[in-house]
C-alpha positions as CSV (number, residue, x, y, z in Angstrom):
1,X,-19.0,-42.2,-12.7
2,X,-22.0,-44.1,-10.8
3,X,-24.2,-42.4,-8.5
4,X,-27.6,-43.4,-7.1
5,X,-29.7,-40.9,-5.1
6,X,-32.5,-41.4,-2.1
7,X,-33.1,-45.1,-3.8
8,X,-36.7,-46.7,-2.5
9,X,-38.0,-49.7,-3.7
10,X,-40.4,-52.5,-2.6
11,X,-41.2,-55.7,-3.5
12,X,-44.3,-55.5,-2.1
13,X,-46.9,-53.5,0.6
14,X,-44.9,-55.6,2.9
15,X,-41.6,-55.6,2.0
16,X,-39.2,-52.3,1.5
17,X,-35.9,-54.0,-0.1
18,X,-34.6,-50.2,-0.5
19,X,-35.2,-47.3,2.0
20,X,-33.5,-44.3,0.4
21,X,-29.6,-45.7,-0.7
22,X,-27.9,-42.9,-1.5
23,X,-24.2,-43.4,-2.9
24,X,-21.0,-42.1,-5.5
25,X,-18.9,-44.2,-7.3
26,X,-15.9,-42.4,-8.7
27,X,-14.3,-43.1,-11.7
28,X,-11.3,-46.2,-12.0
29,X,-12.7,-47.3,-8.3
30,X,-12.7,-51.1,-6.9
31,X,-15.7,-51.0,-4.3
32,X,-17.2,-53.6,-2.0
33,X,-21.1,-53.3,-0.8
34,X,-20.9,-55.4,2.1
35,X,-23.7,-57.2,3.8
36,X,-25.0,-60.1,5.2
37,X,-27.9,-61.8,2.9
38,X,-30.9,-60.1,2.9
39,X,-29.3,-56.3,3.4
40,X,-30.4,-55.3,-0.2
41,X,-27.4,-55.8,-1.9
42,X,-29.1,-57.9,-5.0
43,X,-31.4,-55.3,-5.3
44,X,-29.7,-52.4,-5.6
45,X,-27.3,-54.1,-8.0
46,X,-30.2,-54.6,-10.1
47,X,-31.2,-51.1,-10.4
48,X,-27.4,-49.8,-11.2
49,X,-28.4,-50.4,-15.2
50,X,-32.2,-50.8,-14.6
51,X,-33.2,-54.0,-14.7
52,X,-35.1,-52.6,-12.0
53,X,-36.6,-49.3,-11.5
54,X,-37.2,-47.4,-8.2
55,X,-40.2,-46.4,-6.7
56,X,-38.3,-43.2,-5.8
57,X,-35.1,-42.0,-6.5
58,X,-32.7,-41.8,-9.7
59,X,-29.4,-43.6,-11.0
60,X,-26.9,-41.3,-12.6
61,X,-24.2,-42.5,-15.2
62,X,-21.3,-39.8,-15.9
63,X,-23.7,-37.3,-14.6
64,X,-26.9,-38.5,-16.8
65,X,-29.8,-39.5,-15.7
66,X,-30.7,-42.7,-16.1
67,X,-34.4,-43.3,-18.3
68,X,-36.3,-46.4,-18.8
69,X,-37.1,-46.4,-22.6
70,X,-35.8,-49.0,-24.6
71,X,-33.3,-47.0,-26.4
72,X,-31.9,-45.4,-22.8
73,X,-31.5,-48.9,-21.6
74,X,-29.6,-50.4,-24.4
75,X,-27.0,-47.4,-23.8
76,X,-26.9,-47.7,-20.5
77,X,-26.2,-51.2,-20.0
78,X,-23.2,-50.5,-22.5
79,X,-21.5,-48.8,-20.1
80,X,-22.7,-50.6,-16.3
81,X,-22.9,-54.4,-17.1
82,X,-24.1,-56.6,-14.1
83,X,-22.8,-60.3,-13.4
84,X,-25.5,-62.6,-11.4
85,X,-24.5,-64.4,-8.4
86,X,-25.7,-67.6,-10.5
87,X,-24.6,-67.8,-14.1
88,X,-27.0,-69.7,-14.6
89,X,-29.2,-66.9,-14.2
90,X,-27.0,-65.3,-17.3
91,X,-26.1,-68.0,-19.7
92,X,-28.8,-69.4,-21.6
93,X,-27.0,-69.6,-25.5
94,X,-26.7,-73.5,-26.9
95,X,-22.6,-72.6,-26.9
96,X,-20.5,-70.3,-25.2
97,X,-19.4,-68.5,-28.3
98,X,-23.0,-67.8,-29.3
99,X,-23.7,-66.8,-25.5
100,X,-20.5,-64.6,-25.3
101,X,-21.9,-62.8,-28.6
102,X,-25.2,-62.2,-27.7
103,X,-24.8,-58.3,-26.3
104,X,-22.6,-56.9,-29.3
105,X,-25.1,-58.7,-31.5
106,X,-27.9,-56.7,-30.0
107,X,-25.3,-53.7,-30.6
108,X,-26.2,-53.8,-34.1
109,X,-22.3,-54.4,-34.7
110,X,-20.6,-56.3,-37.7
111,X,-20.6,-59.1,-37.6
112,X,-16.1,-59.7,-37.8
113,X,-16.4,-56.6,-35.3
114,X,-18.7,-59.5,-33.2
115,X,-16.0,-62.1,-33.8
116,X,-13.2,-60.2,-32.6
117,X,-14.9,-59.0,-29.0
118,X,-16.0,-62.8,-28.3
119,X,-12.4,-64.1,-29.3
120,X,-11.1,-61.0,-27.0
121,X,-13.7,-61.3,-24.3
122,X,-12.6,-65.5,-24.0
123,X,-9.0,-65.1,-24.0
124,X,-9.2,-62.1,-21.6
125,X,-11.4,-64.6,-19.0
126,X,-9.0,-68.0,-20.0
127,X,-11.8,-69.4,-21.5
128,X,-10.7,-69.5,-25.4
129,X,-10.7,-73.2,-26.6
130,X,-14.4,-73.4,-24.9
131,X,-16.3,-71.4,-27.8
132,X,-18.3,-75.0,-29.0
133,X,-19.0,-75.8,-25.6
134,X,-22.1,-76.3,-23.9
135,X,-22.7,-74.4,-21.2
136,X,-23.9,-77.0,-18.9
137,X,-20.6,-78.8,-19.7
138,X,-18.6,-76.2,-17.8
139,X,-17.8,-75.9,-14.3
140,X,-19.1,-73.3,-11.7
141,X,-16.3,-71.7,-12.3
142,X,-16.0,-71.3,-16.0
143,X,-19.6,-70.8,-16.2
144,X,-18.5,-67.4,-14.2
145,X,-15.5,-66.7,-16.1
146,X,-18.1,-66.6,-19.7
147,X,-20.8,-64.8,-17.9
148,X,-17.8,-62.4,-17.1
149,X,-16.7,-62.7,-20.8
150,X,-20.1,-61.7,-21.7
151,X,-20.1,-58.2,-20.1
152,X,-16.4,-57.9,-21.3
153,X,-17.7,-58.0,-25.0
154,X,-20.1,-55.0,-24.4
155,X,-17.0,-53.0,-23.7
156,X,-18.2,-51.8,-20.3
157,X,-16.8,-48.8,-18.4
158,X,-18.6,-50.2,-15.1
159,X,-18.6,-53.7,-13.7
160,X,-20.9,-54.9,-11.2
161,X,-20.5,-58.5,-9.8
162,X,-23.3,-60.1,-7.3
163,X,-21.2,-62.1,-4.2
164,X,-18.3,-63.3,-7.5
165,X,-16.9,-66.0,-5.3
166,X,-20.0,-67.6,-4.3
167,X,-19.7,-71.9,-5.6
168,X,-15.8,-71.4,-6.2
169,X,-13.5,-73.3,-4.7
170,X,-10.4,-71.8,-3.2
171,X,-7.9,-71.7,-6.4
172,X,-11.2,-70.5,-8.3
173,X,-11.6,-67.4,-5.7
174,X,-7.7,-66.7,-6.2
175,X,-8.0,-66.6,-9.8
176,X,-11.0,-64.3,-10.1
177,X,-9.2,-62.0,-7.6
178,X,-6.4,-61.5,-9.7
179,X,-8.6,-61.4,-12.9
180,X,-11.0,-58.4,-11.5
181,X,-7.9,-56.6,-10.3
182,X,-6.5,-57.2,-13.6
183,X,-9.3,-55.1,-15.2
184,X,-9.2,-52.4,-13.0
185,X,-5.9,-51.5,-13.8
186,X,-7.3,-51.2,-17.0
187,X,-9.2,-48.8,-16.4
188,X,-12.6,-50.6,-15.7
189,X,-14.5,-49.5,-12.9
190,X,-15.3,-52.7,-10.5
191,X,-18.3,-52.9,-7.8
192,X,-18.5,-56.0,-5.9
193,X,-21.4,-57.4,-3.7
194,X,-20.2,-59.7,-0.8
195,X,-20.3,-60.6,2.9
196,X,-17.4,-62.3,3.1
197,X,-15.2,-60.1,5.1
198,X,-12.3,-62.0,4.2
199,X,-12.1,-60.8,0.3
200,X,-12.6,-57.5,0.7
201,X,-9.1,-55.6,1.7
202,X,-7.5,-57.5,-1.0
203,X,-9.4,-55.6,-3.7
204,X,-11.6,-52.4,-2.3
205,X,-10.2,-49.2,-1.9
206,X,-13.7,-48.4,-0.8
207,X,-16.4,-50.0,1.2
208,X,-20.4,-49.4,1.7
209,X,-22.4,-51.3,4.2
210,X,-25.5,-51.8,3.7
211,X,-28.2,-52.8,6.3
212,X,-31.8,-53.6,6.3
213,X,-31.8,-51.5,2.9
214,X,-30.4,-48.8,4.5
215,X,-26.2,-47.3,3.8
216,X,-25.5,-47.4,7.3
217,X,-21.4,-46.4,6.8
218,X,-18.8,-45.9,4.1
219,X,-14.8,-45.4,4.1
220,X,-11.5,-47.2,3.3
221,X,-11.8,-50.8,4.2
222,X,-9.2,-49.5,7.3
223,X,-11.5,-47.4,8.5
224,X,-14.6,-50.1,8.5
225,X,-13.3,-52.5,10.1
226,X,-12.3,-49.9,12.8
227,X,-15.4,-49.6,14.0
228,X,-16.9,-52.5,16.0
229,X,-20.5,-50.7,16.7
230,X,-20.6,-50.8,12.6
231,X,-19.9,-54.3,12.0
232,X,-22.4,-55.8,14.4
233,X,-25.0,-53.0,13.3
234,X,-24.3,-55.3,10.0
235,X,-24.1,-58.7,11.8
236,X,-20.2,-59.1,10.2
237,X,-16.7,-59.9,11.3
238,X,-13.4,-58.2,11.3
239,X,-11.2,-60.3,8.7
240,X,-9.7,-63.3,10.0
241,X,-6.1,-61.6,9.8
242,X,-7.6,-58.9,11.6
243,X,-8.9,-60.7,14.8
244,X,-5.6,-62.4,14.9
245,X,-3.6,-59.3,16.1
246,X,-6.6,-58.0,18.1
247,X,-6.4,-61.1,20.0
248,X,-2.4,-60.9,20.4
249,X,-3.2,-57.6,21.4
250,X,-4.7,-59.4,24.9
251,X,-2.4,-60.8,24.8
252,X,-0.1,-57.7,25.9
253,X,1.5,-57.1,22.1
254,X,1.7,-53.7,21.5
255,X,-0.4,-52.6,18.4
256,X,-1.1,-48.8,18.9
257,X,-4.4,-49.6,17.2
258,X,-3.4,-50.6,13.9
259,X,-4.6,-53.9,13.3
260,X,-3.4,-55.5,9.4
261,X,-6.2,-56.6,7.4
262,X,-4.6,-58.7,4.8
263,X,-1.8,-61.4,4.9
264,X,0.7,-59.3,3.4
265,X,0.1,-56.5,6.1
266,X,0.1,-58.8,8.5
267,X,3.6,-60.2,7.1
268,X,5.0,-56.3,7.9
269,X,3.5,-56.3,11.6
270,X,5.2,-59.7,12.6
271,X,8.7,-58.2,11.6
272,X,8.0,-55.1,13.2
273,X,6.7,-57.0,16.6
274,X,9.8,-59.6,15.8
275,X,12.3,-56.2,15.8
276,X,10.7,-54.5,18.9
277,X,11.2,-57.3,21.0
């Protein structure tokens, strides 16, 4: 589905952001790229519908090479559409309707075909009732639930969110969770950004780690957050649920390895500790 190969790209003589990222994202898939700030992440989402383009390398969507002409673009960025860490960086129409409307607009498409994707976009986000309001009226929250309903309206097959949770509160975090997973059963391909190590088994089915613009490991997030020597390469944590049994495990609890990584796993390895003793 999305594939990048041998990805370089600098800011400047003195900065390399991207030192040859090579990685395959398979059709339907919910991946993480995890990383602490400053690993890359940002930048190679920005290249995944070419907002940016690499000094070296090339971005392939459904096996086609991704070009830089106007034309390419515009197709491209049907299919792979990219929500900013800050909406603000995204929304910029007078209302949220007009904002929500802006990519099928560019689409050329009628203009009741328009109508119906904003209407669908909104009530698909929880955000219908909002299409009069001012942006700067919303919350952090709702701002990210329209930028969302912005790429929803393009119709995309690939989503790519920058650090989603960033400025939500708790119940906000929850609620995007569910939403993203939502769309993935639908058949929308997700890609998430974060370094919260927290959020990540309760969506990916696949994780990258990225390090000093470098892809330094990739597996199932069971696998990562097997492997110490990779998670302080990256400067990360095993999830909270995680360090929990590994410290009952010094405890003298028997874990034969196998350490849950969400609440619900850890739920199963209570009654089986509970049963054994």
């Amino acid at each position: 589905m999305l594939e990048v190969k041998n990805i370089k790209y600098s800011y400047n003589a003195d900065y390399q952001a991207l030192k040859g990222v090579s990685l395959k994202i398979e059709k339907g898939e919910m991946v993480a790229l995890l990383g602490k700030n400053g690993a890359g992440k940002s930048t190679l989402f920005l290249h995944l519908n070419g907002i940016y383009q690499p000094d070296e390398g090339q971005v392939f969507i459904d096996g086609e090479e991704l070009k830089y002409d106007k034309k390419s673009l515009l197709k491209f960025r049907q299919k792979v559409g990219i929500v900013f860490q800050n909406p603000d960086d995204q929304i910029f129409a007078p209302t949220v309707e007009e904002d929500v409307a802006f990519g099928p607009l560019n689409l050329g498409l009628p203009m009741e075909e328009v109508q119906d994707r904003v209407e669908e976009a909104l009530a698909r986000v929880g955000m219908s009732g909002f299409e009069k309001t001012a942006p700067h009226h919303l919350s952090g929250g709702q701002k990210k639930r329209v930028a969302i309903a912005g790429i929803l309206a393009m119709k995309p097959q690939v989503m790519v969110l920058d650090e989603p949770t960033a400025g939500l509160d708790p119940q906000g975090v929850v609620d995007l969770s569910i939403l993203l997973n939502e769309l993935n059963e639908e058949g929308i391909t997700i890609v998430i950004s974060t370094h919260e190590v927290d959020l990540v088994p309760n969506y990916a089915e696949k994780v990258f780690v990225l390090v000093d613009g470098l892809l330094i490991a990739e597996g199932t997030p069971k696998e990562i957050f097997a492997k110490p020597e990779i998670l302080e390469q990256a400067n990360l944590k095993v999830p909270i649920v995680t360090d929990l049994f590994q410290q009952l495990e010094r405890e003298g609890f028997d874990m034969n390895g196998d350490y849950p990584l969400t609440i619900d796993e850890a739920k199963e390895k209570f009654l089986d500790l509970l049963n054994k003793n």
